[in-house]
MDTraj code that builds the backbone (N, CA, C; nanometers):
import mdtraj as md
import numpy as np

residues = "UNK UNK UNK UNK UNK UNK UNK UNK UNK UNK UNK UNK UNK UNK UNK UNK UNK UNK UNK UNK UNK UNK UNK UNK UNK UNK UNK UNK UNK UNK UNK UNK UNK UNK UNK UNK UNK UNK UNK UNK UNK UNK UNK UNK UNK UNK UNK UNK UNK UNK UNK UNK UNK UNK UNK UNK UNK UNK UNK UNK UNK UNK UNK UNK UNK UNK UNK UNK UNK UNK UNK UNK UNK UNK UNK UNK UNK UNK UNK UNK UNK UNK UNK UNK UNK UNK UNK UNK UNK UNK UNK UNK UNK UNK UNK UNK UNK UNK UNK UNK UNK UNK UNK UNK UNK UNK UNK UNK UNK UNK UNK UNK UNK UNK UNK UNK UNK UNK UNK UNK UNK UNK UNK UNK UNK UNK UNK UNK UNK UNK UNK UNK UNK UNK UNK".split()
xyz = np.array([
    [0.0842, -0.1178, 0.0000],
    [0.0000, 0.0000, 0.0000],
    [0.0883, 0.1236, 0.0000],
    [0.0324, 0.2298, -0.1102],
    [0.1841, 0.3314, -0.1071],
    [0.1587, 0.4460, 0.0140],
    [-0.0058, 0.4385, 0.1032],
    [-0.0271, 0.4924, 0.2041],
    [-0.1084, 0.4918, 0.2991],
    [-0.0803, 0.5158, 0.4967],
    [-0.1789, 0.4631, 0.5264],
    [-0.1319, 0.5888, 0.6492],
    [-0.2921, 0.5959, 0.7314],
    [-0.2880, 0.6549, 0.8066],
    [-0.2587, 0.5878, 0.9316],
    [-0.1650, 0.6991, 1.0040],
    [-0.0828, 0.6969, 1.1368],
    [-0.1539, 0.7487, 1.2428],
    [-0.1780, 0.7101, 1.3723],
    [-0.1989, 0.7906, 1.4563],
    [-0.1621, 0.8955, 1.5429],
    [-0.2598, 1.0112, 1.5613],
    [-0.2404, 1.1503, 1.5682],
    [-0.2854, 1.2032, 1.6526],
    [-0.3171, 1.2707, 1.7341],
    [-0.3292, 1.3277, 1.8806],
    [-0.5115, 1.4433, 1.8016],
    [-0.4386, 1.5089, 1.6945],
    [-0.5450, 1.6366, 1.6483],
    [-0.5141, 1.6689, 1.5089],
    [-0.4565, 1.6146, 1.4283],
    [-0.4061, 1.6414, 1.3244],
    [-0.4305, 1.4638, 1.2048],
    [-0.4019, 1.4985, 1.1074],
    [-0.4233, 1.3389, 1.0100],
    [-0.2496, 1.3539, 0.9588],
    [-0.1511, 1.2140, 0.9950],
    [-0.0493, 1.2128, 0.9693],
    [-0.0731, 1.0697, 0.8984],
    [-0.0241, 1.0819, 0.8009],
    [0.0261, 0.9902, 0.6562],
    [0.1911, 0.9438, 0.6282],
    [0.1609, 0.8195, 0.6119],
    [0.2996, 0.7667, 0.6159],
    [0.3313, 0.7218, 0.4369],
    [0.3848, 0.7519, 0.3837],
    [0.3847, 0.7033, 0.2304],
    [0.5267, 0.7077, 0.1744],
    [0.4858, 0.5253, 0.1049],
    [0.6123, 0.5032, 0.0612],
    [0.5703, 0.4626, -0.1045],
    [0.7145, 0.4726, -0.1999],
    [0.7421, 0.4661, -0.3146],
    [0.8645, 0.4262, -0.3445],
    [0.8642, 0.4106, -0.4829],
    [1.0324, 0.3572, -0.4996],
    [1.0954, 0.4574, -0.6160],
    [1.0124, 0.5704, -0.6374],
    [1.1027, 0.7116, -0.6538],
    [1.0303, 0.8206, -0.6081],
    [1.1325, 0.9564, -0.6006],
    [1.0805, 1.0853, -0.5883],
    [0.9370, 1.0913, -0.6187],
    [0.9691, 1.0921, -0.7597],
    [0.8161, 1.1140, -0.8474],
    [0.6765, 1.0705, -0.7652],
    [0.6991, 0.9111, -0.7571],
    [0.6244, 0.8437, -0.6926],
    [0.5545, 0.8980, -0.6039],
    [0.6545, 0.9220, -0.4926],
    [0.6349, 0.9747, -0.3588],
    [0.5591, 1.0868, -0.3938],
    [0.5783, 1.1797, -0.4570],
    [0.4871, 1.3377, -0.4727],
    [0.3552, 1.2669, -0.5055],
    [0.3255, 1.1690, -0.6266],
    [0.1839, 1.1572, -0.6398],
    [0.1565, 1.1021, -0.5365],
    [0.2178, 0.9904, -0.4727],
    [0.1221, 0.9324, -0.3542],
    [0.0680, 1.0266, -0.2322],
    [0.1877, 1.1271, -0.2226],
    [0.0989, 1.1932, -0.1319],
    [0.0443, 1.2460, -0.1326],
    [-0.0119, 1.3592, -0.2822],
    [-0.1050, 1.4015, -0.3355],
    [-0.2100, 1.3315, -0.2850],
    [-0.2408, 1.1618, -0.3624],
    [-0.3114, 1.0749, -0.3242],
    [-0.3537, 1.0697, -0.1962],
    [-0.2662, 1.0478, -0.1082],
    [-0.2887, 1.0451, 0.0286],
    [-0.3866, 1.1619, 0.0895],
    [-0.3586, 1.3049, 0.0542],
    [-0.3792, 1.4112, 0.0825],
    [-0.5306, 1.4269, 0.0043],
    [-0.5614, 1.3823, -0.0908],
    [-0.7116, 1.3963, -0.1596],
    [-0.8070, 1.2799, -0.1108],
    [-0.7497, 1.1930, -0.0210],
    [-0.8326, 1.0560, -0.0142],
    [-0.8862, 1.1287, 0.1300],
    [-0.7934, 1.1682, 0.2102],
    [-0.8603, 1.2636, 0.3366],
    [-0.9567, 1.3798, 0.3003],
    [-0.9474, 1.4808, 0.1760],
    [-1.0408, 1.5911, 0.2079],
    [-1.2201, 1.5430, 0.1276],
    [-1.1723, 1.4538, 0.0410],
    [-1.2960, 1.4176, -0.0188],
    [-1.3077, 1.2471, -0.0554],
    [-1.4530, 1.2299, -0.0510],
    [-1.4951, 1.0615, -0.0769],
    [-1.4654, 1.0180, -0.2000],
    [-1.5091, 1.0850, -0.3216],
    [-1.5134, 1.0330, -0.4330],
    [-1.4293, 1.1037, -0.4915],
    [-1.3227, 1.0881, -0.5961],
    [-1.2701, 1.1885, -0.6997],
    [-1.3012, 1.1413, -0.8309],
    [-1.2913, 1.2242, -0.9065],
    [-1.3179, 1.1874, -1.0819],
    [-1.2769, 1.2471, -1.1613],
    [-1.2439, 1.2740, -1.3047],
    [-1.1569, 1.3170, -1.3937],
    [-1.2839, 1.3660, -1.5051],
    [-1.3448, 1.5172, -1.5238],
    [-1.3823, 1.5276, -1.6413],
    [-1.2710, 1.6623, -1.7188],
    [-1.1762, 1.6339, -1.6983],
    [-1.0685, 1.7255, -1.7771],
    [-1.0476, 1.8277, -1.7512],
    [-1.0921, 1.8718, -1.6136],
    [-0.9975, 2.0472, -1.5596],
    [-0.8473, 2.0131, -1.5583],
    [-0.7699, 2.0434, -1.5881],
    [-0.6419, 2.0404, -1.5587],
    [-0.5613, 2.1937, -1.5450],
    [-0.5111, 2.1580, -1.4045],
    [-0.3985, 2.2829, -1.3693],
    [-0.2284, 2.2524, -1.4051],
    [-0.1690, 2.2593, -1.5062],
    [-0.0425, 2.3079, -1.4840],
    [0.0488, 2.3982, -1.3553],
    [0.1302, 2.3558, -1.3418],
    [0.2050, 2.4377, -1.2442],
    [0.3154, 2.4057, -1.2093],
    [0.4557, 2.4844, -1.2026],
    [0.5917, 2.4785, -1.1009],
    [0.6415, 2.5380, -1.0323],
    [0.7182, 2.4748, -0.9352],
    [0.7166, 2.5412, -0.8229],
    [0.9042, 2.5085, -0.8000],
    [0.9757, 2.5511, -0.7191],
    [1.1104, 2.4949, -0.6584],
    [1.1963, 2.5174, -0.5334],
    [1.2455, 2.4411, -0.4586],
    [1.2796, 2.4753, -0.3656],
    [1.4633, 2.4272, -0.3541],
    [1.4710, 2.4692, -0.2291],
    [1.6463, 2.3970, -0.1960],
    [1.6116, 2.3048, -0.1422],
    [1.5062, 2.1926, -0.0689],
    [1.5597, 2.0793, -0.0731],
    [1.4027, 1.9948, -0.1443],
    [1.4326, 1.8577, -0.1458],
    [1.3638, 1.7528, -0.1877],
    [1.2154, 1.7895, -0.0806],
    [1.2493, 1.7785, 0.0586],
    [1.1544, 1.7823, 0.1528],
    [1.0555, 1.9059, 0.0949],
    [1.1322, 1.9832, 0.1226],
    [1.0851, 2.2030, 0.1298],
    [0.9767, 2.1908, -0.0011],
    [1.0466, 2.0427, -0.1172],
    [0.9597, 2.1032, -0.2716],
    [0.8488, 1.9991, -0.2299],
    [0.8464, 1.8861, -0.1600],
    [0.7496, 1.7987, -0.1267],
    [0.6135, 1.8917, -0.0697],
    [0.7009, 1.9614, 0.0191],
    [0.5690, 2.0584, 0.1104],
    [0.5217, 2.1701, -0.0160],
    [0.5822, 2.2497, -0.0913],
    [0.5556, 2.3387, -0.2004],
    [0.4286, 2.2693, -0.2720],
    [0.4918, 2.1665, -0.3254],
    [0.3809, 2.0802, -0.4278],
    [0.2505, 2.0651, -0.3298],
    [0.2627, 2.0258, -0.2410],
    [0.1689, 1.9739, -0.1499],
    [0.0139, 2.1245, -0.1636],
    [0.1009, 2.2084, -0.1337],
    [0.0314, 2.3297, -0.0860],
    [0.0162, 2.3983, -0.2102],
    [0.0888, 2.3746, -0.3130],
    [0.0027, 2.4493, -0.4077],
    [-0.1385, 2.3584, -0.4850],
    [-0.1049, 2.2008, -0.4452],
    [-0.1882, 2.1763, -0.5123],
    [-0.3359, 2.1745, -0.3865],
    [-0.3883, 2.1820, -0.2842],
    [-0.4192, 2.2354, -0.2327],
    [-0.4793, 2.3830, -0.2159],
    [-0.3671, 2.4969, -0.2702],
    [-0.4363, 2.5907, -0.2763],
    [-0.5128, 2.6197, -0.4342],
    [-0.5078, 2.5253, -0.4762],
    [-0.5287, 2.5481, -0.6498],
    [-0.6986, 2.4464, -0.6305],
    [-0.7090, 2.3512, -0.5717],
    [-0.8427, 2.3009, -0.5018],
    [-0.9691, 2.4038, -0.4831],
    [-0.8719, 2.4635, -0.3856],
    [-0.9556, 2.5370, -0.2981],
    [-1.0061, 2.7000, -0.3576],
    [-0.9305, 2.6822, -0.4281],
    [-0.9170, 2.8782, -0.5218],
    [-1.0419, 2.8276, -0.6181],
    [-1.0251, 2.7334, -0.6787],
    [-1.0935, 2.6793, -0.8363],
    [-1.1936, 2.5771, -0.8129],
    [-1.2443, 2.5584, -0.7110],
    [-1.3364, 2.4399, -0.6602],
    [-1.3356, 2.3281, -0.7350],
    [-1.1770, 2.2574, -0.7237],
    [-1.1718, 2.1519, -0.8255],
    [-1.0960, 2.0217, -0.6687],
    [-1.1504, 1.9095, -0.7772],
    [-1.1508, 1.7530, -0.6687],
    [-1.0379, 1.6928, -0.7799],
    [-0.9159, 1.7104, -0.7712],
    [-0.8195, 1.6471, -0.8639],
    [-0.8319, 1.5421, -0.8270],
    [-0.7909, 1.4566, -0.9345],
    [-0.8150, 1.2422, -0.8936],
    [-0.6502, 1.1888, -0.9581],
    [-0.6259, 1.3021, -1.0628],
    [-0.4653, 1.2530, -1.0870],
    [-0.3963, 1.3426, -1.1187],
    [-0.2310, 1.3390, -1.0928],
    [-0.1214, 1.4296, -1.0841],
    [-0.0199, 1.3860, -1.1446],
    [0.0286, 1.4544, -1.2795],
    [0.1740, 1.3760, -1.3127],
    [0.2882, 1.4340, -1.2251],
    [0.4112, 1.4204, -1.1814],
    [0.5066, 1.4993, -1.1554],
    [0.6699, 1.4655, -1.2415],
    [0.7277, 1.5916, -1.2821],
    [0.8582, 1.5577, -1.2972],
    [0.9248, 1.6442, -1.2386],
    [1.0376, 1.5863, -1.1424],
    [1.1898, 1.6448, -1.0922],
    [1.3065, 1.6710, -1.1479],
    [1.3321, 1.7678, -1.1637],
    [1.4856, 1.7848, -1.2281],
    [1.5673, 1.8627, -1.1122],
    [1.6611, 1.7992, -1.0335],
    [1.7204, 1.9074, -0.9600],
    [1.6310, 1.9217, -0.8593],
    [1.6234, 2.0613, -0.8149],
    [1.4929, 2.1319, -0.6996],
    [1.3981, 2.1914, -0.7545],
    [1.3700, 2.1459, -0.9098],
    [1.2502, 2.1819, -0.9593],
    [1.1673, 2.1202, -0.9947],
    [1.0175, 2.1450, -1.0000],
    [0.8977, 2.0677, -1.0101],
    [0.8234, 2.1066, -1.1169],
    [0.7701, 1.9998, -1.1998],
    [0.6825, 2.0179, -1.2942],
    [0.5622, 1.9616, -1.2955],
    [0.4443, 1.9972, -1.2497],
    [0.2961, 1.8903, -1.2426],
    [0.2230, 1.9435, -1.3326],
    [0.0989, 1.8473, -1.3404],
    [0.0211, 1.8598, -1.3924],
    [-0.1037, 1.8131, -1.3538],
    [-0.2052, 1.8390, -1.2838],
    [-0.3191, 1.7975, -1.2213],
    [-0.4625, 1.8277, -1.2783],
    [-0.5055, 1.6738, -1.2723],
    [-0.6341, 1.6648, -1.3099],
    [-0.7651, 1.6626, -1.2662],
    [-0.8706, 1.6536, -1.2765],
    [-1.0192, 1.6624, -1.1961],
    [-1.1432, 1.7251, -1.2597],
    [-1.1893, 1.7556, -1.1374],
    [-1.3715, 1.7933, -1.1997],
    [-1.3735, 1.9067, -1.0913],
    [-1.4831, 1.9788, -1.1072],
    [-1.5530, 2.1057, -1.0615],
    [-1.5943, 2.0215, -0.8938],
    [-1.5661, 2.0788, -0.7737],
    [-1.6157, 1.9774, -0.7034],
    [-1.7989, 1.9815, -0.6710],
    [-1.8724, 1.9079, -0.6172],
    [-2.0111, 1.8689, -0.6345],
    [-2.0222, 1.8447, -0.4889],
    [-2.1152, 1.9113, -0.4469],
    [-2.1510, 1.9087, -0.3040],
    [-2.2114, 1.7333, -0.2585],
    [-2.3005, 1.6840, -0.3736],
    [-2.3633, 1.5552, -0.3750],
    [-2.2705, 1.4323, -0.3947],
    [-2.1634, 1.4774, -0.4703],
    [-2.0606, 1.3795, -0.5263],
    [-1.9452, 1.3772, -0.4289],
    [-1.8856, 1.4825, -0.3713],
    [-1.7724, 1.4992, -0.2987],
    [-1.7855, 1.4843, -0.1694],
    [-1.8398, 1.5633, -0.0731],
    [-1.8846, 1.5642, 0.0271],
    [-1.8681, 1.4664, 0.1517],
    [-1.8189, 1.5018, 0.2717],
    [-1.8312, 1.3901, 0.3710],
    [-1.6546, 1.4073, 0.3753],
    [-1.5386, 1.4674, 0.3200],
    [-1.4045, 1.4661, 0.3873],
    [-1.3760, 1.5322, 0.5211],
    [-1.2315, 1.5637, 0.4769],
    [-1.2285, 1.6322, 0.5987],
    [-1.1278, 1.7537, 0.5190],
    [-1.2028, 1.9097, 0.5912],
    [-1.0756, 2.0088, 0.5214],
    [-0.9320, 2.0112, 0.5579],
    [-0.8566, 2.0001, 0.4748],
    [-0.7528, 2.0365, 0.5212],
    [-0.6744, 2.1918, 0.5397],
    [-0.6200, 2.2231, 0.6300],
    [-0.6006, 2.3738, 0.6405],
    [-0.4477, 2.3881, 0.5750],
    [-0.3831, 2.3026, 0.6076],
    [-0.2125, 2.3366, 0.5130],
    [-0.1375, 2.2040, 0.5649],
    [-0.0726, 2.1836, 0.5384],
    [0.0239, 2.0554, 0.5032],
    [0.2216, 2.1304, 0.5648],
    [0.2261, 2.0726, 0.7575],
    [0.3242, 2.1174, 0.7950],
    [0.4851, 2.0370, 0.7894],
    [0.5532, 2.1748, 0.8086],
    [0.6542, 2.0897, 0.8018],
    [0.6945, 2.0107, 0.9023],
    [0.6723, 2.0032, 1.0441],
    [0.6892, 1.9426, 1.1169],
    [0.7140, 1.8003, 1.0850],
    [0.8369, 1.7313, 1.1174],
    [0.8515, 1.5752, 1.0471],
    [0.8782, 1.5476, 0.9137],
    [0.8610, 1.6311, 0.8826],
    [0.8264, 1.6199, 0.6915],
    [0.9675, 1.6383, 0.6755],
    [1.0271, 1.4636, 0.6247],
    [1.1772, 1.4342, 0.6180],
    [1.1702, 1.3121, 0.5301],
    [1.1986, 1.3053, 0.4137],
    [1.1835, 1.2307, 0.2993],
    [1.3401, 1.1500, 0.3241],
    [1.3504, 1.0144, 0.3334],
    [1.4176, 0.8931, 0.3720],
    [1.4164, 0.7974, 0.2636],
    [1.5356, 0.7429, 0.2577],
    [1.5445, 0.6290, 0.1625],
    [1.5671, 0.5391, 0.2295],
    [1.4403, 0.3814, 0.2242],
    [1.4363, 0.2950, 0.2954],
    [1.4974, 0.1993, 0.1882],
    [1.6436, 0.1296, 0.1809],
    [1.6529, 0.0205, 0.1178],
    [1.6665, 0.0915, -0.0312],
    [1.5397, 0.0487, -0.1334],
    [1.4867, 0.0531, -0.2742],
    [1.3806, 0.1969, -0.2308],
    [1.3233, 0.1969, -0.1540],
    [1.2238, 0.2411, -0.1865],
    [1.2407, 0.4235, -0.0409],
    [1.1522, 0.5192, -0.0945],
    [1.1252, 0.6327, -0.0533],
    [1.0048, 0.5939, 0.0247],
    [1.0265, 0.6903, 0.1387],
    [0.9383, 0.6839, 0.2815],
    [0.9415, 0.8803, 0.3455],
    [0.8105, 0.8895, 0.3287],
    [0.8011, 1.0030, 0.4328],
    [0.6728, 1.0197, 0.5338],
    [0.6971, 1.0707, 0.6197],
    [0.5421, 1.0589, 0.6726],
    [0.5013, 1.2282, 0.6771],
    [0.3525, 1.2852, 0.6474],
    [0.3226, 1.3804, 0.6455],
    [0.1835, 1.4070, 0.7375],
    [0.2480, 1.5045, 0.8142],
    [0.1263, 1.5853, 0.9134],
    [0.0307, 1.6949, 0.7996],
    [-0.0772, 1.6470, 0.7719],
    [-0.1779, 1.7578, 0.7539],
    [-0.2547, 1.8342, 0.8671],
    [-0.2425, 1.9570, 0.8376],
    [-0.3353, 2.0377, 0.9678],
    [-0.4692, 2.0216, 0.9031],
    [-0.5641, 1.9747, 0.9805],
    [-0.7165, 1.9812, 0.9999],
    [-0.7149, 2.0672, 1.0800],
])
top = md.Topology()
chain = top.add_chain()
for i, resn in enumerate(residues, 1):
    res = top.add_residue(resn, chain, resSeq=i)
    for name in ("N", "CA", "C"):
        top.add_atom(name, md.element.get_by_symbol(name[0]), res)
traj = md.Trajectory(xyz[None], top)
């Protein structure tokens, strides 16, 4: 499973692993959309966007929060995300629908995605980070 939820005192912390960078950014995308809404679906909104930071972690949290604030600006329920890394730069591309009060409904909001913990590890083969979302 590339993610599962951890237990948390007041907050939803996600543990997600992959066996590259790339990986890791969509899963936690994934991770991060399976908490704010029930259903997702694809009728072709797509947001472009890049972002970059100085480290791997710093661009993990960037991506995180823009795709997040791009949700929440555009009332869109993305269901898929390409990503490419070059260096400390990011290239996505995210997909979805308009969100639907009848269709979506029943998550939980998320308020921002901290750095606290947020330390991207190479286990073996494979990438491991765990991420605190603020509810």
């Amino acid at each position: 499973m590339p993610f599962e939820e951890l237990e948390h005192t007041a907050d939803v912390l996600m543990r997600i692993t992959a066996d590259t960078p790339e990986e890791l950014f969509l899963e936690s995308a994934r991770a991060m959309f399976s908490i704010m809404f029930c259903n997702r679906g694809n009728t072709g909104i797509r947001h472009s966007f890049s972002t970059e930071s100085d480290s791997l972690d710093s661009l993990l949290r960037e991506f995180l929060s823009e795709l997040l604030y791009l949700s929440e600006v555009n009332s869109t329920v993305f269901s898929d995300v390409s990503v490419t890394i070059s260096g400390n730069t990011l290239q996505a591309e995210a997909s979805g629908e308009l969100f639907d009060q009848k269709k979506h409904a029943g998550g939980t909001e998320i308020k921002g995605v901290s750095y606290s913990g947020l330390n991207i590890k190479k286990e073996g083969k494979h990438y491991q980070v765990d991420i605190l979302f603020d509810i």
